[in-house]
Phi, psi and omega in degrees: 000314156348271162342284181312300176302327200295290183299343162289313191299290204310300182288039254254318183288304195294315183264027153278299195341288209281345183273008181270331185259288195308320187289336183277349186262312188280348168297323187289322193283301183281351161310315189285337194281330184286310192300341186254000189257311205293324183276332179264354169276308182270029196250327184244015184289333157300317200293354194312289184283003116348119174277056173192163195230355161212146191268159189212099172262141158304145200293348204243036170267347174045082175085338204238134167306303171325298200265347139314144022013070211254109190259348176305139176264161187306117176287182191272350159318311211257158137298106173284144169239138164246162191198121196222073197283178200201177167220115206269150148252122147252108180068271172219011160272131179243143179237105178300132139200180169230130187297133167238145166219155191230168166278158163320329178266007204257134210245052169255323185210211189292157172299123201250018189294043215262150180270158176308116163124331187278157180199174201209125178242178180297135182315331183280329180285349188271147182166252160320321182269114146309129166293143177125338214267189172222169197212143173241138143338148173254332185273315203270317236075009209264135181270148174236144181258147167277091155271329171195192189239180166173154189290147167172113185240155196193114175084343167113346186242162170335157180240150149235131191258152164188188216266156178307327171308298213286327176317322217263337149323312190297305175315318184291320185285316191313283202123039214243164180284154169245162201187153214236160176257310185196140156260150185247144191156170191243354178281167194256137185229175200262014182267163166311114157279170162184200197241156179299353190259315166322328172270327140310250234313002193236040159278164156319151159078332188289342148309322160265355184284294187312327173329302178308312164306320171264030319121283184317261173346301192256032174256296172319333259205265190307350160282341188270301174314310202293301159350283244266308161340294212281342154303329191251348161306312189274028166250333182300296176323306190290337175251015176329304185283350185283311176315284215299311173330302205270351190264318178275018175246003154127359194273128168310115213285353154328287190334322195254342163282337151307340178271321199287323186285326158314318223263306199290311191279343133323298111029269215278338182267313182270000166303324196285310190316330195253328181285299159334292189291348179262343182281315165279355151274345195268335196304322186298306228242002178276146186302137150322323161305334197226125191265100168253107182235154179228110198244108171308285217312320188288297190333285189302341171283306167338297191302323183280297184333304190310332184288299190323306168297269187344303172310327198282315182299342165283000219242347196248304197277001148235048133271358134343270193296337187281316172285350169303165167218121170244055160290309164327297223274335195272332191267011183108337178269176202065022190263000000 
């Protein structure tokens, strides 16, 4: 390892080069990665936050809340939840959101201690709407009042909450069968069970968004190896007579793939190290509008990938260095 740091230190220029493109690719991977997190939090952030980890779905809903229907009334084990999404109107403003109702006494998700028609919406639907204003239904009429707010998204649009009264009022004016999206509860019903990550994963859209993303990463990830391969191959290339030197006053070619593998792994730790910290500053100083999280854990897989592909990628310039010989390298040839 000496060997190694020793030609970073002599060479300050060729390995700035290469730890300034190793710091933009692994800065570039956990920017996509807080951006890939942040978008799968918020595509699913009311079920998030529920206190509670398993759903009782109808079986042909294949996952989705939406697409439940549950008209059986709800035993007392379980907790009901409604899901409704609508498109709301103020004045000649229309707005998505999707309805959640819990019963009023229920500790699962926000407090619903709410009268029939009020609901507390996500921070993001007020803008033209004020607490206080009301909002209509657009298919039914049915009005709802803004009594306060609380965080909550479902799809990527506002969540609005209100209370189980308000559901089965809301049901009554559509003329719609009443019917519940899921009970909630760990006891077994004759329904689709499944896990709360399980019910994320079947939102609209949250299977190919993350898809893309990790499609993105590991094309970026193996691209990033591959730069870096070929950096140090063409430096492996560039010091033939110096390797033929040293293999030839007796130093061992361990010796000089330990250096050479230190150099990659130094290189790639403190880039992942810096990249974290830089990652973590854009989380502060990014618009609120843009659903950004930043999870040290991903920082750190990503980084061992970034080691790993890199190490594997190393395998070509010391299998280089394993085949030099050096009378060759002294005398000039391969080169």
């Amino acid at each position: 390892m000496y060997l190694g740091f020793k030609e970073i230190w002599r060479q300050k220029r060729k390995f700035s080069l290469i730890f300034v493109i190793t710091l933009l690719i692994v800065l570039l991977s956990t920017l996509i990665t807080g951006l890939a997190d942040g978008l799968a939090y918020d595509n699913g952030a009311s079920l998030r936050e529920l206190e509670v980890d398993t759903f009782h779905l109808a079986e042909d809903a294949e996952g989705q809340l939406t697409r439940s229907f549950i008209e059986s009334p709800t035993p007392e084990t379980f907790t009901p939840l409604g899901v409704k999404p609508m498109t709301l109107v103020h004045g000649t403003k229309k707005q998505d959101a999707t309805l959640f109702t819990l019963p009023a006494d229920s500790d699962i998700g926000p407090e619903l201690a709410l009268a029939v028609g009020e609901v507390i919406v996500d921070p993001s639907f007020l803008g033209d709407v004020q607490i206080g204003d009301t909002v209509k239904d657009f298919a039914t009429g049915y009005t709802f009042t803004i009594v306060g707010t609380t965080d909550g998204r479902y799809s990527h649009a506002p969540v609005i909450w209100a209370s189980s009264d308000t559901w089965q009022a809301y049901q009554s004016t559509s003329g719609q069968p009443a019917y519940v999206s899921a009970w909630l509860g760990k006891d077994t019903s004759s329904l689709e069970t499944l896990t709360k990550q399980q019910v994320v994963e079947a939102v609209p859209g949250y299977t190919a968004e993350q898809g893309t993303f990790t499609m993105m990463r590991g094309f970026l990830l193996f691209i990033g190896a591959f730069i870096l391969t070929a950096f140090f191959y063409m430096l492996t290339l560039q010091k033939l007579p110096e390797l033929g030197i040293l293999k030839a006053i007796g130093i061992r070619s361990r010796l000089i793939g330990t250096a050479l593998v230190s150099q990659v792994m130094v290189i790639v730790l403190i880039a992942s190290i810096l990249a974290a910290a830089l990652t973590s500053i854009v989380t502060i100083i990014v618009p609120d509008g843009i659903p950004f999280r930043f999870d040290i854990g991903n920082v750190f897989v990503y980084s061992a990938i970034m080691s790993g592909l890199s190490l594997f990628g190393m395998l070509l310039p010391l299998w280089k260095l394993r085949k030099l010989d050096a009378a060759d390298a002294l005398g000039g040839i391969g080169q």
